[in-house]
N, C-alpha and C positions, 0 to 999 in steps of 0.2 A: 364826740360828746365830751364836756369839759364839767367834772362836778366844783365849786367853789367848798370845798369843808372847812368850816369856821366853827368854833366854838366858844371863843373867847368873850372875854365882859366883863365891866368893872363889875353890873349887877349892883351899882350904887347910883339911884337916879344923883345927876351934878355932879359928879364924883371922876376925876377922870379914868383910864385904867390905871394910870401906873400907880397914882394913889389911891385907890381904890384894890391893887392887889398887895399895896402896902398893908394897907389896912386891916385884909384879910389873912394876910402873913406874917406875925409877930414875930418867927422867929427868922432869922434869915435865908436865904432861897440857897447858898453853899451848906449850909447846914443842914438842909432837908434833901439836899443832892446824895451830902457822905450818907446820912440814915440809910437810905435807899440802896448805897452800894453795899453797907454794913447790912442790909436787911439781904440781900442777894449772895451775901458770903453766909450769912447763917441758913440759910436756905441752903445750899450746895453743901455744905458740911450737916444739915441734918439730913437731906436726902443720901449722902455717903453712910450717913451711919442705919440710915434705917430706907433701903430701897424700897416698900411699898407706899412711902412720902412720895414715890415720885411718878406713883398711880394718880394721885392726889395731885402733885402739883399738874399733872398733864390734863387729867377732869378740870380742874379748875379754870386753866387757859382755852378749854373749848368751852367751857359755860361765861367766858369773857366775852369772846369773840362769837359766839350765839348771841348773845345778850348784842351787842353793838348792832351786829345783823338786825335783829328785832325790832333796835330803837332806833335805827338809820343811823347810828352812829358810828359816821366813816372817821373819822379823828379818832375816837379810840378802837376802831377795828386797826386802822394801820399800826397802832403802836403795839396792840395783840401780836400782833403778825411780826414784826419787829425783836419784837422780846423771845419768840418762836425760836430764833436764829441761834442764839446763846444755850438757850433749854435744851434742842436735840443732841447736841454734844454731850450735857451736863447727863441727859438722859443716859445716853451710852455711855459715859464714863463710869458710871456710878451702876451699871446694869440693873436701870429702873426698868419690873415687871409690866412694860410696855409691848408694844408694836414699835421694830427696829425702824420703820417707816410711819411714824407716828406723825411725826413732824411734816414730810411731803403731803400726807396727807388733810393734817388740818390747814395748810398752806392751798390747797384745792376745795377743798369743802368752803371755807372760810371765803376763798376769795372768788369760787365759783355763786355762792348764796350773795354775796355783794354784786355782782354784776348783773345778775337773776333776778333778785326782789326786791334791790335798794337801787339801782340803777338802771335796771330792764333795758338795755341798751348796749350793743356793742360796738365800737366804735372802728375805723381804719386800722388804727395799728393793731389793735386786738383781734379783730379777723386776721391779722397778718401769724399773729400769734398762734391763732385759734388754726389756721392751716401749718405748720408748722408742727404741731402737735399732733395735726391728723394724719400729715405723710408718712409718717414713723409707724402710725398702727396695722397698714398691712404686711410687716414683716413677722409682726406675732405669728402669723398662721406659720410660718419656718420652724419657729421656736414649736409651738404646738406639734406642729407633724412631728419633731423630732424628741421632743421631754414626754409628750401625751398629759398624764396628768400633775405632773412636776414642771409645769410652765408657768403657771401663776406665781409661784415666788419670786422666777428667774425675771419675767417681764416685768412685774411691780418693781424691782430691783432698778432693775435698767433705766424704765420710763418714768418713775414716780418725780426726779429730777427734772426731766424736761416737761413733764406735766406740769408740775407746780410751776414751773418760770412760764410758761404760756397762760395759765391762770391769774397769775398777779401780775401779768401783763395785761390782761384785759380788763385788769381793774386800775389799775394804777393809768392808764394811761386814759382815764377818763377823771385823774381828779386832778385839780387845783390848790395848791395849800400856800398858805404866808409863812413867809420864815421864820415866826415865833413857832409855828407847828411843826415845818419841817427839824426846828433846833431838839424838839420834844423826840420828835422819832429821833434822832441818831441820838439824844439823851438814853432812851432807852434803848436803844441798839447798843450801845456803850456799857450799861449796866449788865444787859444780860449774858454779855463778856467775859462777866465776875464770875460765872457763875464756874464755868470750867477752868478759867482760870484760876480759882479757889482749888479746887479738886486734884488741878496740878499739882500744883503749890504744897498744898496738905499732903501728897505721896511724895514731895522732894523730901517735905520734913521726915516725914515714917522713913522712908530708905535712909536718911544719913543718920536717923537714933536709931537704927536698927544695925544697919550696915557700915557703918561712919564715911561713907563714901559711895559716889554714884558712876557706875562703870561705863563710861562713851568709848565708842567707836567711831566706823564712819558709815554709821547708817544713822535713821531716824531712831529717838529713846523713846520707847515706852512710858518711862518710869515719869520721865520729866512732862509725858503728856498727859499724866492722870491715869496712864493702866490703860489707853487708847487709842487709837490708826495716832500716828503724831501729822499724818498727812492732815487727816479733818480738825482737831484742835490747833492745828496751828492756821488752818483756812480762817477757823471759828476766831481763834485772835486777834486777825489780821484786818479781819472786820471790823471788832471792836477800837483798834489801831486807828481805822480810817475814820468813823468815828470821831473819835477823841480831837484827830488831826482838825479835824471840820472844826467841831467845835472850838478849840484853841484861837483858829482863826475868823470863825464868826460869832461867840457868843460876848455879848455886850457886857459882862460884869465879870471883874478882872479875877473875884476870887472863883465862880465858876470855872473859869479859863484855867486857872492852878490846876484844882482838882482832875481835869481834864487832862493836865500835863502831866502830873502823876499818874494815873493812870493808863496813859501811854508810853510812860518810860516801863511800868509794870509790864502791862500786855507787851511791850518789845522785847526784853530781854526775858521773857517767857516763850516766844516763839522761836528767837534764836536758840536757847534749849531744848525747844525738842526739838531738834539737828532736822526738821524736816525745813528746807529753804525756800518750799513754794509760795508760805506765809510772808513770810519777808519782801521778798521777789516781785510778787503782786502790789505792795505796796507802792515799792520802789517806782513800778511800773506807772500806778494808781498817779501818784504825787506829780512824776514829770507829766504826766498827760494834763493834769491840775494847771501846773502852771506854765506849759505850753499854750494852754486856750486860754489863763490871765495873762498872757505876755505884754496886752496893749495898755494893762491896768496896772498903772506907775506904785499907786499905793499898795494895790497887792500883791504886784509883785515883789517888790521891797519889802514887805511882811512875809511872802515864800521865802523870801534868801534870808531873813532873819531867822526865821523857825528854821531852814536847814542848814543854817551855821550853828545856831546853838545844836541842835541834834548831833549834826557831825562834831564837835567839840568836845561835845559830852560823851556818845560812842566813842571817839579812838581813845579818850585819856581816859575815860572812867570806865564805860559800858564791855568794850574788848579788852582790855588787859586783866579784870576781871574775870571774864567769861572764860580765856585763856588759862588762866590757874585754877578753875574752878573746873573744868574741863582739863584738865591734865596736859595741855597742848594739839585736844580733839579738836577744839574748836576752829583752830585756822585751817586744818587738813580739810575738815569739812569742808566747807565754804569756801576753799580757794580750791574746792575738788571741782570742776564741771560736768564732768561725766555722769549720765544720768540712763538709767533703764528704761527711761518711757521710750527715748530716741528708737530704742529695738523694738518696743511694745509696739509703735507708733509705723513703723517698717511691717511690723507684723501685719498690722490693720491693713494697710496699703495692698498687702500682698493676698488677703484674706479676699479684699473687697475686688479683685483681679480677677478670682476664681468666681466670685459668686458678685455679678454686678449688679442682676437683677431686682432681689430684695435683700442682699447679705443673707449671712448667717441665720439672725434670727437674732431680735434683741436680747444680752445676756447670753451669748453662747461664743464669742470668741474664749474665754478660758477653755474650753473643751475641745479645740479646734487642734492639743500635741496629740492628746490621748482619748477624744471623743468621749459622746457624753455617756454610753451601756458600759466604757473602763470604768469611769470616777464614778459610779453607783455602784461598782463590784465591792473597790476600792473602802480599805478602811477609813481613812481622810477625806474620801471624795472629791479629792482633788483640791480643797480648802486650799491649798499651796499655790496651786497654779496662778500665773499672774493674768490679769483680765486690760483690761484697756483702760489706761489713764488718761486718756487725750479726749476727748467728748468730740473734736473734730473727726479723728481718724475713728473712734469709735462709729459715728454716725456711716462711715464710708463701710466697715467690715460686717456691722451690722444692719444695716439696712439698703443696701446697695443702692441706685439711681435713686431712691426718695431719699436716702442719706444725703444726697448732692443738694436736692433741692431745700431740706429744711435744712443747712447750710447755708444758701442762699437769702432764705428768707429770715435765719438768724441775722445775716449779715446786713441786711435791709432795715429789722429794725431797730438794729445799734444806729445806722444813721440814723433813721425818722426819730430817734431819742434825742439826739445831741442835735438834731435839724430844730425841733419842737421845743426843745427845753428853757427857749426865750433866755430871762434873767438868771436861771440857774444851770445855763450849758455848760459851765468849768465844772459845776459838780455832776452834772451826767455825762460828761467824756470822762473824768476820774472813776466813777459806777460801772463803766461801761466797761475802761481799762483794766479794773481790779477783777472784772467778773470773767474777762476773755483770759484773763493770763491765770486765773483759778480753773479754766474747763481744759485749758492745755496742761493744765499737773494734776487737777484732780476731778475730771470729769463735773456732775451734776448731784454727788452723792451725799452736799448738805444743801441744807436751803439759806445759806448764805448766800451760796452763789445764786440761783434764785431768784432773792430779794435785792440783791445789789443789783442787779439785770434789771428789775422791773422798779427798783428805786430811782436809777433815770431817766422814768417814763412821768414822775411827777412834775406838773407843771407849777412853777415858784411866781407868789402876783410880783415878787422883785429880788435880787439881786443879796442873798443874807448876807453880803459882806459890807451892802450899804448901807447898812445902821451902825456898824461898830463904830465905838468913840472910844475915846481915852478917858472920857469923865461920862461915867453915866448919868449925870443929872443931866448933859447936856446933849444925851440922846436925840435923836428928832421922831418924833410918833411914828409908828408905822400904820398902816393901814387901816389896825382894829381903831388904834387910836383915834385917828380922821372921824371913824364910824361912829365912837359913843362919844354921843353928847347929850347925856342925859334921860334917851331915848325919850326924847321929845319928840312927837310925831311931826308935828308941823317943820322941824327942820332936817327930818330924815331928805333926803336924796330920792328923787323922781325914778319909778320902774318902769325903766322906758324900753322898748321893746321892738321886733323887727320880726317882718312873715318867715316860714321856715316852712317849709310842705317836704322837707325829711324828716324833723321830728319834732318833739315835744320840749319846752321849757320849764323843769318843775324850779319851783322856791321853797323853800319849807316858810311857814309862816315869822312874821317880822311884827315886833312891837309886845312882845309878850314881857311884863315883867313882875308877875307873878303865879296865876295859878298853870300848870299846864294844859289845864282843859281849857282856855280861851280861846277858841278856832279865829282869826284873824278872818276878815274881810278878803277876799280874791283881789290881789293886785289890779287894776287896769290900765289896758294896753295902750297910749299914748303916741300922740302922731311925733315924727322926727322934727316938726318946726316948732311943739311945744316942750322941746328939751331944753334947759337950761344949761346952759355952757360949762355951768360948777354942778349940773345935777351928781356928778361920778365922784367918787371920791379919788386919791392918786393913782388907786392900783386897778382904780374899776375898769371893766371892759366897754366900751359904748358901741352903742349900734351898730358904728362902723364898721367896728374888730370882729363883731360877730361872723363865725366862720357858720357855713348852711348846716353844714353837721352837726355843730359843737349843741349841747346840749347844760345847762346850767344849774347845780343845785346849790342851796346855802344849807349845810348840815351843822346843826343845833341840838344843845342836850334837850329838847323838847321831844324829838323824836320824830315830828309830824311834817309832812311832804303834803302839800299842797298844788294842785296842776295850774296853770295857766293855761290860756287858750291858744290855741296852734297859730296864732296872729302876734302872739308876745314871746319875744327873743330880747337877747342880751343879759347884764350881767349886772348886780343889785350892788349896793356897797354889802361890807359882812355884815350877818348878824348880830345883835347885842345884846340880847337877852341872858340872861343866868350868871350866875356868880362864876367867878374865878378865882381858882385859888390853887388852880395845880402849880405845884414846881417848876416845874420842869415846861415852861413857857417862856 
């Protein structure tokens, strides 16, 4: 099942969009971008100063993402979900009087209520998902026999991670978005970046007026992650990173593009600070898998070795010799260190899941596996010290033994069906896919970054966000919404033409609405294949043909209202045009 989620509209009968979001944007759209980032640093600096704000900011984002749920609003559910990524860090940095697992969890509520009552539907890969999530539950009872009634922290611990990625997989992989939307999520994927990176930032300031200097070694810094794992804040940046990257090279308006670039030089040489290299690392990783799958595409790939010469040009003469003096000469020892502790952790797993092939250990019990779990409950520390498994692979194997193998397998399955499925946007779901496999090899499943990035290459793109970019935006060419409104003149709307489907259902949300929300629209009807008009589709529309038996179709609009077709009408509408536009971040 495939949802279309559109939102967009001049909302100016004759008016086209781009002057019509002129019109409703006096002031300019990089200008409403920095507010945003400015609003997301003062946000992170007053939750530092006063943590029960960030009771408040956590309520608030689940009465967001309730709210979208309610209205059928999958375009701002995803960007809820989105801005999620940034907050849980922000949350634990600043020890907002939360649930440490606040985040996993509204990533499962949110995206299990989306697939449930806005989409009732689950699709191929999401059943792939959805088993994958399930092999993993009978090793609880291990964990239970052996904690008794100290097993619910240690399992929500373990699974809340690969819960959440099997949830937004089975939402994501039934939606459809245009590239103005897709730009908007990693907009706010990018902003909510600011927010721990602000928090960093603000304790490098406090240590050097206090201390006049910041003491590295060659482990990970605290100081420089905000007082936090520097493992997860530098995950959490590295996001934001990739991010930025996208944008640089797919957003259409060159001072957007800037702001972009600054804030990627920011998030970069903040993750190289706190000496954790996973962040980096995954990038690195992220990028060549980018432009190994553009290798055929002349222009972007000559746009990849522009941005990675300026980058590298800018790193060796500015970014490291810097970081070198500022770092006392830590910084090279680091990073030209390779030796790393998972390698043994990782050995350990191996050696764990030998003994116990069966169901493993018990999710969350490889720590306890020197000194068993009745020592570290005697213990004054309870073992807090002891190291646990950073690899999400090897984990899967120590703890849950042969069903470890298989949801393994079926991870592996649907990273392909991601990058198989991903049509116009497959260089950025092998880059999603890249960044999220080389995050679960260093740092398991323990933000929803990783996640989201997993289940962010399971969106389907109607085309290609790198084929709009121009060098002069007036002489952009429409995209898709564009083709859509004209006027919302009925008589020149585009035929809903439609194909039998006896697997499921094809909803539309209602079309032609342009002013009250109570107008219920007329029921589309279903129309034979010989009275299709050749230009019925708009460029990016799906026609009959495409229609897969499965696929399932919605157009999500700020109206809120879904409407059924009859099990005789399939296929795919041009988008929506109803309501005003005026978000930014479009």
């Amino acid at each position: 099942m495939l949802t279309a989620v559109d939102t967009r509209s001049s909302g100016i009968p004759g008016l086209a969009p781009k002057q019509a979001a002129s019109a409703n944007l006096p002031i300019p759209r990089w200008i409403i971008l920095v507010g945003a980032i400015l609003l997301e640093v003062v946000t992170a600096l007053a939750l530092q100063e006063l943590r029960i704000l960030g009771l408040v900011h956590a309520a608030a984002i689940l009465l967001f993402g309730l709210y979208a749920v309610l209205k059928r609003n999958l375009a701002l559910l995803i960007c809820v979900l989105a801005y999620i990524t940034g907050s849980e860090v922000m949350w634990r940095q600043v020890r907002a009087p939360i649930f440490y697992l606040a985040a996993p969890y509204l990533f499962i509520i949110l995206s299990g209520f989306a697939v449930l009552f806005v989409l009732q539907h689950i699709g191929r890969d999401g059943k792939l998902a959805l088993l994958y999530a399930a092999v993993m539950l009978p090793a609880m009872a291990v964990t239970i026999g052996t904690t008794g009634t100290g097993a619910r922290e240690i399992i929500a611990f373990a699974l809340s991670g690969p819960l959440a990625l099997a949830a937004f997989v089975m939402f994501t992989s039934q939606v459809r978005i245009a590239p103005w939307l897709y730009r908007r999520v990693l907009w706010v994927t990018l902003i909510s970046a600011v927010g721990p990176l602000t928090i960093a930032v603000a304790d490098v300031r406090s240590e050097l007026a206090s201390a006049g200097r910041i003491n590295f070694s060659g482990q990970s810094n605290f100081v420089t992650s905000g007082g936090f794992g520097p493992v997860q804040v530098s995950s959490a940046l590295s996001l934001g990173i990739m991010a930025a990257i996208f944008l640089i090279i797919s957003e259409r308006e060159k001072a957007a593009r800037i702001v972009a670039s600054v804030l990627a030089v920011i998030l970069g040489v903040q993750v190289l600070l706190t000496f954790s290299r996973g962040g980096s690392f995954a990038v690195g990783i992220a990028m060549a898998a980018f432009a190994f799958a553009q290798a055929r595409n002349r222009r972007v790939r000559n746009g990849i070795l522009a941005v990675a010469a300026v980058s590298f040009t800018l790193a060796y003469f500015v970014v490291f010799p810097w970081l070198e003096d500022f770092t006392g000469g830590a910084f090279e020892d680091r990073f030209s260190n390779t030796k790393s502790s998972r390698t043994d952790l990782a050995a350990n797993d191996a050696e764990i899941f030998t003994n116990n092939f069966v169901f493993g250990v018990g999710p969350g019990m490889t720590k306890y596996q020197r000194l068993g779990y009745q020592v570290c409950q005697i213990r004054s520390d309870q073992c807090i010290n002891e190291a646990s498994s950073h690899t999400e692979f090897t984990r899967m194997l120590g703890e849950h033994g042969i069903p470890g193998i298989i949801a393994i397998v079926l991870l592996v399955m649907l990273a392909f069906s991601a990058a198989k499925r991903a049509g116009p946007g497959r260089a950025f779901a092998i880059a999603w896919i890249a960044w999220s496999v080389a995050q679960m090899f260093y740092a398991n499943l323990r933000i929803v970054a990783v996640p989201f990035a997993f289940g962010l290459a399971f969106l389907t793109l109607t085309k290609d966000p790198l084929s709009a970019v121009r060098s002069d935006p007036e002489r952009e060419e429409p995209d898709e919404l564009d083709d859509a409104d004209n006027g919302n003149d009925s008589a020149q709307d585009p035929v809903l033409a439609a194909m039998p489907s006896s697997r499921s259902r094809s909803l539309k949300l209602p079309r032609g609405r342009t002013t009250s929300n109570m107008d219920q629209p007329a029921a589309p009807q279903a129309v034979r294949p010989e009275e299709i008009r050749p230009d019925a589709f708009g460029p990016d529309a799906v026609g009959p043909e495409e229609v897969l038996p499965e696929e399932i179709e919605l157009q999500s609009a700020e109206s809120g209202h879904i409407s059924e077709r009859s099990e005789e009408a399939a296929g795919t509408p041009p988008p929506y045009t109803g309501g005003p536009q005026t978000n930014p971040f479009a």
